[in-house]
mmCIF entry with sequence, helices, sheets and N, C-alpha, C, O atoms, coordinates in Angstrom:
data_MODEL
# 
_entry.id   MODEL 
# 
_entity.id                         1 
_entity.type                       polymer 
_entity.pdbx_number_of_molecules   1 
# 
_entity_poly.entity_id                      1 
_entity_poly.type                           'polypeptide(L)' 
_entity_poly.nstd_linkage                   no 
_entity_poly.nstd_monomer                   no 
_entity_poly.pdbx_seq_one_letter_code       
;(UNK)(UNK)(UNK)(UNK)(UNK)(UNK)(UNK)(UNK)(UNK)(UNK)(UNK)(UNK)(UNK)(UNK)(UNK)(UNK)
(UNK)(UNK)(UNK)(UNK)(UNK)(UNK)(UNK)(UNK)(UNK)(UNK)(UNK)(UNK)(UNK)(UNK)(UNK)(UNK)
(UNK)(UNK)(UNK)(UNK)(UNK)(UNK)(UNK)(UNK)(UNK)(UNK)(UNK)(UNK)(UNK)(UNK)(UNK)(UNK)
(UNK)
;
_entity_poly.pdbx_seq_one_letter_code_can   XXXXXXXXXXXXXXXXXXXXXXXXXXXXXXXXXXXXXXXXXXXXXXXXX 
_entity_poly.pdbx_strand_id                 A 
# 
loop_
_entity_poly_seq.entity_id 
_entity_poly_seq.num 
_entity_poly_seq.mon_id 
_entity_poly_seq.hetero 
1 1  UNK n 
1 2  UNK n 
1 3  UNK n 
1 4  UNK n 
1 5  UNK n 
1 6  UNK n 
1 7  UNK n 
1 8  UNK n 
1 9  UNK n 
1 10 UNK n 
1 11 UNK n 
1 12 UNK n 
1 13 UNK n 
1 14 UNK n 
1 15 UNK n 
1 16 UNK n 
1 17 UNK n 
1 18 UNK n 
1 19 UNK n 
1 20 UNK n 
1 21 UNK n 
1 22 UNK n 
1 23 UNK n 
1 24 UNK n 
1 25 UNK n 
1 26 UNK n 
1 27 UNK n 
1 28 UNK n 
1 29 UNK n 
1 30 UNK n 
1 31 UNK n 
1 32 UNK n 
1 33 UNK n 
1 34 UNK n 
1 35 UNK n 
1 36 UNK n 
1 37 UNK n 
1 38 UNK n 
1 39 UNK n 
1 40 UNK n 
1 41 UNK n 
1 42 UNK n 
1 43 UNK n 
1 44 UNK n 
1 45 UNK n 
1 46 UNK n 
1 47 UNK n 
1 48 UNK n 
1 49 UNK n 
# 
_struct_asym.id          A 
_struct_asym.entity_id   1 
# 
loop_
_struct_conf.conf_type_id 
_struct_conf.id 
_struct_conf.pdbx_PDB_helix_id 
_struct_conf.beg_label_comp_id 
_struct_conf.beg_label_asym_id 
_struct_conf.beg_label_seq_id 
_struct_conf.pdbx_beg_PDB_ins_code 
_struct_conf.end_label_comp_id 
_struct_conf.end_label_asym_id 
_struct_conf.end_label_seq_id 
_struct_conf.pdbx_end_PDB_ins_code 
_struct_conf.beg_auth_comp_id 
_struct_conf.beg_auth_asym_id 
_struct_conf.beg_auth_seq_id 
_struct_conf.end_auth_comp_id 
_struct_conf.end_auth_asym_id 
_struct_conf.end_auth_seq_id 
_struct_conf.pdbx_PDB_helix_class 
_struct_conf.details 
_struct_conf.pdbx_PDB_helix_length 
HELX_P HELX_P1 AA1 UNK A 14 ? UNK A 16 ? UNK A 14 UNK A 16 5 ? 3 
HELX_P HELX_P2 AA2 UNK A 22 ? UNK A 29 ? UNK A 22 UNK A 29 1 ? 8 
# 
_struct_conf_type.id          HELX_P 
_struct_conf_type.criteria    ? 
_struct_conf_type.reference   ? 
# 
loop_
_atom_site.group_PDB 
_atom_site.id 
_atom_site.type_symbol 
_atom_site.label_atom_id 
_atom_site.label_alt_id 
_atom_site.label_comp_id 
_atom_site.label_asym_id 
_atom_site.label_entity_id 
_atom_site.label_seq_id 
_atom_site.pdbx_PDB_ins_code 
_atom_site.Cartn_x 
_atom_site.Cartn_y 
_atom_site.Cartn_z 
_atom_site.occupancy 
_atom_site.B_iso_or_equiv 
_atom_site.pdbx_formal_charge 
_atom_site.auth_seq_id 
_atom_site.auth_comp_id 
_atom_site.auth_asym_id 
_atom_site.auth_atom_id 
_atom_site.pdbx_PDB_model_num 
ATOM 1   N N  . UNK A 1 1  ? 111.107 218.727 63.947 1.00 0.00 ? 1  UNK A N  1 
ATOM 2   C CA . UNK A 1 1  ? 109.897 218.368 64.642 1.00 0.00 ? 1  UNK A CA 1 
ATOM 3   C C  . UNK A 1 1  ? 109.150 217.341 63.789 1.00 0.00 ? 1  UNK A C  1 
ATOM 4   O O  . UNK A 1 1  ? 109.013 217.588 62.590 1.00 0.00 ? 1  UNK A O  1 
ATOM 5   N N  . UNK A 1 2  ? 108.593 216.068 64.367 1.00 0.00 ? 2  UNK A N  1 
ATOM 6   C CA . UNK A 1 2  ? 107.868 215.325 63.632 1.00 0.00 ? 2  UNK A CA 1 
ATOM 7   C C  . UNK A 1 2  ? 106.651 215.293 64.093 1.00 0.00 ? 2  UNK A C  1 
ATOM 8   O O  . UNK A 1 2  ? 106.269 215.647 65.209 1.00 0.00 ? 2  UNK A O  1 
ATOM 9   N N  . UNK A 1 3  ? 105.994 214.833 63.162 1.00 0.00 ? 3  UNK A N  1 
ATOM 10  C CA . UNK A 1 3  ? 104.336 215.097 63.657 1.00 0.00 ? 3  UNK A CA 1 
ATOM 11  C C  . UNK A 1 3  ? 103.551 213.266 63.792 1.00 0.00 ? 3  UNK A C  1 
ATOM 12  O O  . UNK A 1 3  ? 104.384 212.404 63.512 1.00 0.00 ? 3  UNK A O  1 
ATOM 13  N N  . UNK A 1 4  ? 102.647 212.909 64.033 1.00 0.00 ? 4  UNK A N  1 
ATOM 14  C CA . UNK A 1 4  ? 102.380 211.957 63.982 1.00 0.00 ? 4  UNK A CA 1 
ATOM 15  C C  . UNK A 1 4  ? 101.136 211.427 62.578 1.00 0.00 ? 4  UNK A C  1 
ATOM 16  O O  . UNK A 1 4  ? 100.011 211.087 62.942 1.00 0.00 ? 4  UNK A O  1 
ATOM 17  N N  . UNK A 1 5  ? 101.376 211.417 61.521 1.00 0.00 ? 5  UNK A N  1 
ATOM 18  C CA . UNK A 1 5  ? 100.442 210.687 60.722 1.00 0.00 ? 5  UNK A CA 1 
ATOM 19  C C  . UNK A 1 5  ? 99.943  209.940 60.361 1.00 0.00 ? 5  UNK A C  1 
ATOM 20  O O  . UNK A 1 5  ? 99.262  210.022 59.339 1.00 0.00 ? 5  UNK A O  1 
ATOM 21  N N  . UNK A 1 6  ? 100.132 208.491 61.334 1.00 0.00 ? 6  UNK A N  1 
ATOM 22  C CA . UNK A 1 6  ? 99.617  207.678 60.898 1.00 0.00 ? 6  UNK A CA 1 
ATOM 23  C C  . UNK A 1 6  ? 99.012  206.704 62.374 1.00 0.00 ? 6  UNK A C  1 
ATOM 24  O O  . UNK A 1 6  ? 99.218  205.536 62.703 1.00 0.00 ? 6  UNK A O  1 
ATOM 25  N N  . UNK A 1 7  ? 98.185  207.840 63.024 1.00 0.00 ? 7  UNK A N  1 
ATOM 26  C CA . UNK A 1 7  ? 97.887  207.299 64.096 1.00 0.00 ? 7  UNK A CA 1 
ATOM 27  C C  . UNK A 1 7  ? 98.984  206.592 65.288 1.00 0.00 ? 7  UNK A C  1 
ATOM 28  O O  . UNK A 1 7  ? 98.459  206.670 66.399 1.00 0.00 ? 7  UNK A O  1 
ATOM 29  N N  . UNK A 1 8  ? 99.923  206.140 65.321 1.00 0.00 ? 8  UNK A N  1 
ATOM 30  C CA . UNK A 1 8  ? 100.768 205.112 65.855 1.00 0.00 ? 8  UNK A CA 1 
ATOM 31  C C  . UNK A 1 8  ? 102.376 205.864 66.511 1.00 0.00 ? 8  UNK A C  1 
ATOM 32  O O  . UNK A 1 8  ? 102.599 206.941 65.956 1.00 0.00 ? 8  UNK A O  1 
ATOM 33  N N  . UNK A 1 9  ? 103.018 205.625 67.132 1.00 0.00 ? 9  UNK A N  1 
ATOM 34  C CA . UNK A 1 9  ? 104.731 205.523 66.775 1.00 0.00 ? 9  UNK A CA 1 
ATOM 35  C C  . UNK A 1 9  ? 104.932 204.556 66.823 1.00 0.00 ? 9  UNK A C  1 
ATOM 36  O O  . UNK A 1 9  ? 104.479 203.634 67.502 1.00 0.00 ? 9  UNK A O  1 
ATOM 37  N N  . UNK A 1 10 ? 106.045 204.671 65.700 1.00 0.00 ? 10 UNK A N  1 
ATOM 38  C CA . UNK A 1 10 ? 106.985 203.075 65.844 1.00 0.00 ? 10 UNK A CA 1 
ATOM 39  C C  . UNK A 1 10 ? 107.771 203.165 66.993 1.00 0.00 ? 10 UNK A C  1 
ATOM 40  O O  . UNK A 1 10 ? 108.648 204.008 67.183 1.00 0.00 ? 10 UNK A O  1 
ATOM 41  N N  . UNK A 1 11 ? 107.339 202.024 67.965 1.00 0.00 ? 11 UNK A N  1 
ATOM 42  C CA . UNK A 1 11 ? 108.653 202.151 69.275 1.00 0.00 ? 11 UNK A CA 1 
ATOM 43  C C  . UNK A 1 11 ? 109.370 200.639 68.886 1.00 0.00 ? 11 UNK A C  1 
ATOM 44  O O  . UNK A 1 11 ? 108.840 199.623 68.438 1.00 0.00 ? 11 UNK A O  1 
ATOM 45  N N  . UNK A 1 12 ? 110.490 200.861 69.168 1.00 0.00 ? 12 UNK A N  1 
ATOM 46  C CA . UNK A 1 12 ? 111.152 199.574 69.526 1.00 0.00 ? 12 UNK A CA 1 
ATOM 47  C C  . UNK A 1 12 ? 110.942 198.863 70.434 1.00 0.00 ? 12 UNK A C  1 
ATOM 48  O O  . UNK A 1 12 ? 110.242 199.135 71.410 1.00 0.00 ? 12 UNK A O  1 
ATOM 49  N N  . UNK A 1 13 ? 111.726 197.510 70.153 1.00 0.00 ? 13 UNK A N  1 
ATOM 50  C CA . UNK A 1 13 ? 111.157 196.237 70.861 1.00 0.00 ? 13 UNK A CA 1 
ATOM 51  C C  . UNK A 1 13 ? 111.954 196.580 71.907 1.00 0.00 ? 13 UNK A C  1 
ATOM 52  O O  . UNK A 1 13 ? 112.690 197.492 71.531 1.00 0.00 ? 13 UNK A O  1 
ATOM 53  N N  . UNK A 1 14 ? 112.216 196.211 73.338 1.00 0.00 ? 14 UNK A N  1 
ATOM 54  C CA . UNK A 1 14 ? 112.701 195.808 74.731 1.00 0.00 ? 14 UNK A CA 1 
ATOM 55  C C  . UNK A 1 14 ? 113.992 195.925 74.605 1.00 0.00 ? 14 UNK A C  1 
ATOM 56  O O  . UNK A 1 14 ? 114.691 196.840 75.038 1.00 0.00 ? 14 UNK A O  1 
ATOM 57  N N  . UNK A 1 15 ? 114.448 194.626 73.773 1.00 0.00 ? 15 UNK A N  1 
ATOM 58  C CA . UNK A 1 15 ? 116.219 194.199 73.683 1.00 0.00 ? 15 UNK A CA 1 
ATOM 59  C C  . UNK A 1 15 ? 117.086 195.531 72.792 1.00 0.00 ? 15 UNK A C  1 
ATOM 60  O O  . UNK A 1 15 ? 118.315 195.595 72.845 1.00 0.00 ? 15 UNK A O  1 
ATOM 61  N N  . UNK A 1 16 ? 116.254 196.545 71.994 1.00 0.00 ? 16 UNK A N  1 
ATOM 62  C CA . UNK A 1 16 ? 116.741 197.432 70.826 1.00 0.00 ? 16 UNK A CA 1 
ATOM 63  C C  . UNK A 1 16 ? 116.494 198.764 71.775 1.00 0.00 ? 16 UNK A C  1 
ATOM 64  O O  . UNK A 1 16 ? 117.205 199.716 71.454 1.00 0.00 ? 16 UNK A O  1 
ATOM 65  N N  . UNK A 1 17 ? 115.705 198.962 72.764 1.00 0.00 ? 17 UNK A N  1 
ATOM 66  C CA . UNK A 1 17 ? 115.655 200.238 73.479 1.00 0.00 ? 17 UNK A CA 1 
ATOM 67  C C  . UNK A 1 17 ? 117.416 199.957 74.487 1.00 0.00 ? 17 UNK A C  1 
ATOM 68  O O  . UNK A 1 17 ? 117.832 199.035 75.190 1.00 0.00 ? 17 UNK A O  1 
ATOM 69  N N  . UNK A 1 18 ? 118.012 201.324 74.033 1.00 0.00 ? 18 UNK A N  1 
ATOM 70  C CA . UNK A 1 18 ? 119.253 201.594 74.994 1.00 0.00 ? 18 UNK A CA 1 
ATOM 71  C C  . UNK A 1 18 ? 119.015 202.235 76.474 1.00 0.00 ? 18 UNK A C  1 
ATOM 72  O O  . UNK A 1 18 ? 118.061 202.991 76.655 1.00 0.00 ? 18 UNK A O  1 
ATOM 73  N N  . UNK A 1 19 ? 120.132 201.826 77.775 1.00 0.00 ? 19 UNK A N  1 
ATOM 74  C CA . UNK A 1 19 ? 120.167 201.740 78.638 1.00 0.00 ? 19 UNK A CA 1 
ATOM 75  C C  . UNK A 1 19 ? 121.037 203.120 78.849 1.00 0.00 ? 19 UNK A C  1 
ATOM 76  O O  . UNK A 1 19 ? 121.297 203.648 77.768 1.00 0.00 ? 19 UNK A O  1 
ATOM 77  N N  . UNK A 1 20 ? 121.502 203.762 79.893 1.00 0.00 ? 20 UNK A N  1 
ATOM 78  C CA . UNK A 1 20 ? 122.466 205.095 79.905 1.00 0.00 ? 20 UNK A CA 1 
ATOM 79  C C  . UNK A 1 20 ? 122.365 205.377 81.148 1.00 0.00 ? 20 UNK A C  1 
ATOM 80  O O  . UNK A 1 20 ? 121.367 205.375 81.868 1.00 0.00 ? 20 UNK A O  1 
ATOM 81  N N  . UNK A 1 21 ? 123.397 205.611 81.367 1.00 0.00 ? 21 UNK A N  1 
ATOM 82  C CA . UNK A 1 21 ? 124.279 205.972 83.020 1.00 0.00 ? 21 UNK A CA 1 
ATOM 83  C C  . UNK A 1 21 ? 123.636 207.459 83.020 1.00 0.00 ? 21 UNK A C  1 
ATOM 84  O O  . UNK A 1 21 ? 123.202 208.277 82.209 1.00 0.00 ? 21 UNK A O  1 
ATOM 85  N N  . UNK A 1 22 ? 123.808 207.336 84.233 1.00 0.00 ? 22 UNK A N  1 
ATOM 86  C CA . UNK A 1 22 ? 123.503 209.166 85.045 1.00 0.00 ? 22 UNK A CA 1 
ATOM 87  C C  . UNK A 1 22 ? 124.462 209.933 84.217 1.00 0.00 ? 22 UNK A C  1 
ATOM 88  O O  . UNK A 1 22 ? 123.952 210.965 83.780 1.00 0.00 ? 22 UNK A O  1 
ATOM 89  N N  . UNK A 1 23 ? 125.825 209.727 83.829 1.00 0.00 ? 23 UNK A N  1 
ATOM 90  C CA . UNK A 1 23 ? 126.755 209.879 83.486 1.00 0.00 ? 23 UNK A CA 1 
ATOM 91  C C  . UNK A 1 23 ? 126.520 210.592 81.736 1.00 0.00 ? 23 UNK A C  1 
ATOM 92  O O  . UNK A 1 23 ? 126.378 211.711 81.243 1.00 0.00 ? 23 UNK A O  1 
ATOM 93  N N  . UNK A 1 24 ? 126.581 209.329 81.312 1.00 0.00 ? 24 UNK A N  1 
ATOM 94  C CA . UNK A 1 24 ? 125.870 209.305 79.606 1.00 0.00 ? 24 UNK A CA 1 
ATOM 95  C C  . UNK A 1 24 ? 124.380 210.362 79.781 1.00 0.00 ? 24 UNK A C  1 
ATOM 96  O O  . UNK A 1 24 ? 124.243 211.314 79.012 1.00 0.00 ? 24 UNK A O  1 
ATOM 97  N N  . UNK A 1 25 ? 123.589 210.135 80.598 1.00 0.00 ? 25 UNK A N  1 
ATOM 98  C CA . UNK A 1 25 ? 122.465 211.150 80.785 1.00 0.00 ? 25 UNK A CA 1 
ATOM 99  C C  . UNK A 1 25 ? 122.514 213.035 80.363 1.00 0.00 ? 25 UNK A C  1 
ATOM 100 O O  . UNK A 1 25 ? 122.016 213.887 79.627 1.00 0.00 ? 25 UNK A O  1 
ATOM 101 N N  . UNK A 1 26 ? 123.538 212.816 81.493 1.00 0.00 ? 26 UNK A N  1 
ATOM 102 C CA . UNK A 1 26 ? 124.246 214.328 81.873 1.00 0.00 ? 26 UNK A CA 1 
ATOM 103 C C  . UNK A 1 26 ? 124.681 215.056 80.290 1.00 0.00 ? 26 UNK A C  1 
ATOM 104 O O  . UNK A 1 26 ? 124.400 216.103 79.707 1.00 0.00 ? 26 UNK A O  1 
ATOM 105 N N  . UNK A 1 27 ? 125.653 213.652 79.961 1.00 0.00 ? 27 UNK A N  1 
ATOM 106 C CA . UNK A 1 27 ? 126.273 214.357 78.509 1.00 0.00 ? 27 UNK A CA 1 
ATOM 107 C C  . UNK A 1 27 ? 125.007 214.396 77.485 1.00 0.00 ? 27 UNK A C  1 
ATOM 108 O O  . UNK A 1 27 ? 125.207 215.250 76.622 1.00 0.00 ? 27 UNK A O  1 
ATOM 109 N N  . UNK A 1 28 ? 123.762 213.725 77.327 1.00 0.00 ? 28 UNK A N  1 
ATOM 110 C CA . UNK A 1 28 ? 123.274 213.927 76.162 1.00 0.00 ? 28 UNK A CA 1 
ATOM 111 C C  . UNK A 1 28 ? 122.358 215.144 76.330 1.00 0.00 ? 28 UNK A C  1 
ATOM 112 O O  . UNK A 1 28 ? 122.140 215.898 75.381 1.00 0.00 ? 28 UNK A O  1 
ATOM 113 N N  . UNK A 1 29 ? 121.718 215.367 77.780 1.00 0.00 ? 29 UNK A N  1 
ATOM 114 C CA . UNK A 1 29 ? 121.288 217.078 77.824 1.00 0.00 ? 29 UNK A CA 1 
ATOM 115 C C  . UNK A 1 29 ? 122.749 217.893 77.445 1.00 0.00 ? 29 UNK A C  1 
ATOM 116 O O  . UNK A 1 29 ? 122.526 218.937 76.831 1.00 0.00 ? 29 UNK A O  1 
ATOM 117 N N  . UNK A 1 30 ? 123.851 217.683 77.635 1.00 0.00 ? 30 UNK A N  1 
ATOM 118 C CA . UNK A 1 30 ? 124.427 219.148 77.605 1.00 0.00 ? 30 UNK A CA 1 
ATOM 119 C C  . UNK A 1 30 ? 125.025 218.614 75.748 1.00 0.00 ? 30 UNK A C  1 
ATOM 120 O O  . UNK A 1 30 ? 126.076 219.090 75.320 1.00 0.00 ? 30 UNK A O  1 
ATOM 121 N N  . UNK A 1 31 ? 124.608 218.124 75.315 1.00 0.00 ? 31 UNK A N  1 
ATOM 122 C CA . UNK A 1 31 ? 124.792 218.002 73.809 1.00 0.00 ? 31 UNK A CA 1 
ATOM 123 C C  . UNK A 1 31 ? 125.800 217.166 73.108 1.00 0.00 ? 31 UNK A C  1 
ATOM 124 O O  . UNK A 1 31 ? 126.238 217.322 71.969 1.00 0.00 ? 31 UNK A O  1 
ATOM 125 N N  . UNK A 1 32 ? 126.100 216.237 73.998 1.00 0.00 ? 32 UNK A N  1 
ATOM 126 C CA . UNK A 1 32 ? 127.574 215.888 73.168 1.00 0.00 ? 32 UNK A CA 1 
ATOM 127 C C  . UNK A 1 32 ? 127.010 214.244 72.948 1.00 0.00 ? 32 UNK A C  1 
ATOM 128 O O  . UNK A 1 32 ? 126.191 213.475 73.449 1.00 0.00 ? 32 UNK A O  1 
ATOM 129 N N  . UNK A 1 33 ? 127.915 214.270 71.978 1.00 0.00 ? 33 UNK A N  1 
ATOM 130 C CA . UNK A 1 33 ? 127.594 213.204 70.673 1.00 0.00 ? 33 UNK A CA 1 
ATOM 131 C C  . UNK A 1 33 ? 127.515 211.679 71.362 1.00 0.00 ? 33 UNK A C  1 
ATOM 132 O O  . UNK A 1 33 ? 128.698 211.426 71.593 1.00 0.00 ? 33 UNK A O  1 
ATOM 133 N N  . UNK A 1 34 ? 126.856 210.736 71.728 1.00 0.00 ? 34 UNK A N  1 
ATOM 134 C CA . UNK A 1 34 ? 127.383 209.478 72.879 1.00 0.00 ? 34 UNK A CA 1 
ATOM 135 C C  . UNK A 1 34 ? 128.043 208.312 71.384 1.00 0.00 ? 34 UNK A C  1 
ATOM 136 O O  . UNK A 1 34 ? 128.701 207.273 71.347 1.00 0.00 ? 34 UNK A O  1 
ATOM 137 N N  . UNK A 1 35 ? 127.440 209.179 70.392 1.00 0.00 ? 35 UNK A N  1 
ATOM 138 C CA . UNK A 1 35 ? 128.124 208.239 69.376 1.00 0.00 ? 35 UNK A CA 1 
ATOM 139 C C  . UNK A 1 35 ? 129.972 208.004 69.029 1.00 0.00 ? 35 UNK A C  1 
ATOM 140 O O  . UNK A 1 35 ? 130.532 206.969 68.668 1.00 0.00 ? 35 UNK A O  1 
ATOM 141 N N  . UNK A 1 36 ? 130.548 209.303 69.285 1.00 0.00 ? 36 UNK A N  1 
ATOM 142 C CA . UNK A 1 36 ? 132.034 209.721 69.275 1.00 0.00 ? 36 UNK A CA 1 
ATOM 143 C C  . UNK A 1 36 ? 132.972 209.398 70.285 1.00 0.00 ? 36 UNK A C  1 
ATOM 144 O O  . UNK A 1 36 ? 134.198 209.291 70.281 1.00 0.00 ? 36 UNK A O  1 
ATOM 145 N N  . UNK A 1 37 ? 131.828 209.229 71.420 1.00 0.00 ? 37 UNK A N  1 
ATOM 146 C CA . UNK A 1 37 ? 132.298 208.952 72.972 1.00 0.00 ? 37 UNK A CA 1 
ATOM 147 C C  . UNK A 1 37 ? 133.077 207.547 72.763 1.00 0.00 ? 37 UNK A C  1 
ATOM 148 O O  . UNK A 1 37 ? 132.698 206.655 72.003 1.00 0.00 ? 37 UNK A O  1 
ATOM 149 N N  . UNK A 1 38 ? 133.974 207.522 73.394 1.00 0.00 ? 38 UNK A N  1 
ATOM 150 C CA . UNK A 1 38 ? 134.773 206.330 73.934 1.00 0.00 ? 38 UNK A CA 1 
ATOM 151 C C  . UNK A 1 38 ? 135.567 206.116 74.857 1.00 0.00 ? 38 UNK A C  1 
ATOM 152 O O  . UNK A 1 38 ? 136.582 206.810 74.925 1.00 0.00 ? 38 UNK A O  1 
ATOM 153 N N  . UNK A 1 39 ? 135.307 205.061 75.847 1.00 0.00 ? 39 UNK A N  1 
ATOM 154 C CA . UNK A 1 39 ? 136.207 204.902 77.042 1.00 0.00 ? 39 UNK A CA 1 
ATOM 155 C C  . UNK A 1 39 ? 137.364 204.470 76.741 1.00 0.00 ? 39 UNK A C  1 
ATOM 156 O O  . UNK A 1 39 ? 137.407 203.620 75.852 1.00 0.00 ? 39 UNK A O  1 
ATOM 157 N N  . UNK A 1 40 ? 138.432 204.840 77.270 1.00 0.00 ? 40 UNK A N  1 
ATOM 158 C CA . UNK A 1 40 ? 139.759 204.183 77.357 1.00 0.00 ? 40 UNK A CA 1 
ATOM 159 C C  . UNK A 1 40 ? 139.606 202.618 77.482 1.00 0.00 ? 40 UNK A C  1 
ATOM 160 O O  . UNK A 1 40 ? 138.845 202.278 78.389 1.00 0.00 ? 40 UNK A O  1 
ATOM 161 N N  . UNK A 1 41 ? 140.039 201.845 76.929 1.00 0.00 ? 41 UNK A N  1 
ATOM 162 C CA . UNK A 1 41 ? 140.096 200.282 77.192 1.00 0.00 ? 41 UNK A CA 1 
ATOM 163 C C  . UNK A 1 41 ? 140.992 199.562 78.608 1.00 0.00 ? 41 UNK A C  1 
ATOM 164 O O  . UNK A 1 41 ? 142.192 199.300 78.688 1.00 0.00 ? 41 UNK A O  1 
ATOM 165 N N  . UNK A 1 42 ? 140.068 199.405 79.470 1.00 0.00 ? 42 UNK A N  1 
ATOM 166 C CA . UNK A 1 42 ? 140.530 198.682 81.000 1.00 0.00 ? 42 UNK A CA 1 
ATOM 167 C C  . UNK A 1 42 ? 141.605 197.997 80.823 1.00 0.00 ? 42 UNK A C  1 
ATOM 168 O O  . UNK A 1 42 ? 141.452 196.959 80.180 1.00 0.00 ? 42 UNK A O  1 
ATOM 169 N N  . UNK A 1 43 ? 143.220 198.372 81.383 1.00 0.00 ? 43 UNK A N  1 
ATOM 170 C CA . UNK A 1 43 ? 143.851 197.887 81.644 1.00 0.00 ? 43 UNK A CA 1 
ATOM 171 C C  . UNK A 1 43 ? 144.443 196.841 82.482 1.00 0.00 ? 43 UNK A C  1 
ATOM 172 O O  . UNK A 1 43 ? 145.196 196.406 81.610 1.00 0.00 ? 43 UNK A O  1 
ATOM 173 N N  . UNK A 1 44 ? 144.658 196.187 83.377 1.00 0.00 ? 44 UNK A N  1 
ATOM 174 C CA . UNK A 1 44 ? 145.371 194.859 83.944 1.00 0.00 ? 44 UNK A CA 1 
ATOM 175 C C  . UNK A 1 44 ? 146.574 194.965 84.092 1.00 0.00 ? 44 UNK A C  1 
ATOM 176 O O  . UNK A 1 44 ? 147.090 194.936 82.975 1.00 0.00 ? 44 UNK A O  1 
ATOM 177 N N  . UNK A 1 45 ? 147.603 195.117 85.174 1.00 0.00 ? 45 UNK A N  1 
ATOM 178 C CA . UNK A 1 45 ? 148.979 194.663 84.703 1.00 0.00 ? 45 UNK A CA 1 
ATOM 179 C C  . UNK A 1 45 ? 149.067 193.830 85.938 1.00 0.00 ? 45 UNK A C  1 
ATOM 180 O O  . UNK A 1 45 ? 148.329 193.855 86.923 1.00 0.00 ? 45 UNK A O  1 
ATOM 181 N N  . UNK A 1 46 ? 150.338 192.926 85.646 1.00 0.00 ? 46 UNK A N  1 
ATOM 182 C CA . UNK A 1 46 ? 150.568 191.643 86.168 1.00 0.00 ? 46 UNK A CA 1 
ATOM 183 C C  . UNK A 1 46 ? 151.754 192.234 87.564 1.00 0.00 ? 46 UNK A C  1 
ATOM 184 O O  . UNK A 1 46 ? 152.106 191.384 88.382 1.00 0.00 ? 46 UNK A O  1 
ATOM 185 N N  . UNK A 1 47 ? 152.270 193.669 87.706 1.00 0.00 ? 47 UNK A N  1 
ATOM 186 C CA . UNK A 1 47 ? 153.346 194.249 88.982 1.00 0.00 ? 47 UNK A CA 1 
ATOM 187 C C  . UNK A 1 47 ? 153.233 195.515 88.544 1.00 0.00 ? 47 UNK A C  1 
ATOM 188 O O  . UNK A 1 47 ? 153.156 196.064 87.444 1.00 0.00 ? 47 UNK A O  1 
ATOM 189 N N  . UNK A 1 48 ? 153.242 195.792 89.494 1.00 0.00 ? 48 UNK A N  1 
ATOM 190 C CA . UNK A 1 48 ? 153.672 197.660 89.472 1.00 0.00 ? 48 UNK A CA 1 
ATOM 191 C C  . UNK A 1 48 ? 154.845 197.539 89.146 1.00 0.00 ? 48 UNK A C  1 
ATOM 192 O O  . UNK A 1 48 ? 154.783 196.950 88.067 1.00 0.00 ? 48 UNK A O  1 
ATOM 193 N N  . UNK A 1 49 ? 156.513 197.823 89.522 1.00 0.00 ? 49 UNK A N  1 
ATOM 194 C CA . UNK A 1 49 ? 157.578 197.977 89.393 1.00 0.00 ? 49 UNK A CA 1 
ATOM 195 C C  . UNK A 1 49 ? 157.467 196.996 88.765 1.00 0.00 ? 49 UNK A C  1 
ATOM 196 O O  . UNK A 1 49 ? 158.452 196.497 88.220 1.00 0.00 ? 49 UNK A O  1 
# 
């Protein structure tokens, strides 16, 4: 718990505040780390068979 002592919070600027999906939302109430998280890297292929 932090308390406030010096009159103020430091908030960040606009471009440094992060954005988060309904998705990412969901996971940071139920506790899990968004730092560890990683998507599979989007594949492309040029034919099926």
């Amino acid at each position: 718990m932090k308390r406030l002592e010096e009159d103020l919070f430091i908030w960040p600027d606009a471009a440094a505040v992060p954005t988060l999906t309904v998705e990412q939302l969901h996971w940071l109430l139920d506790g899990v780390d968004l730092t560890v998280v990683h998507k599979h890297p989007e594949r492309f292929y040029a034919r099926v068979a």
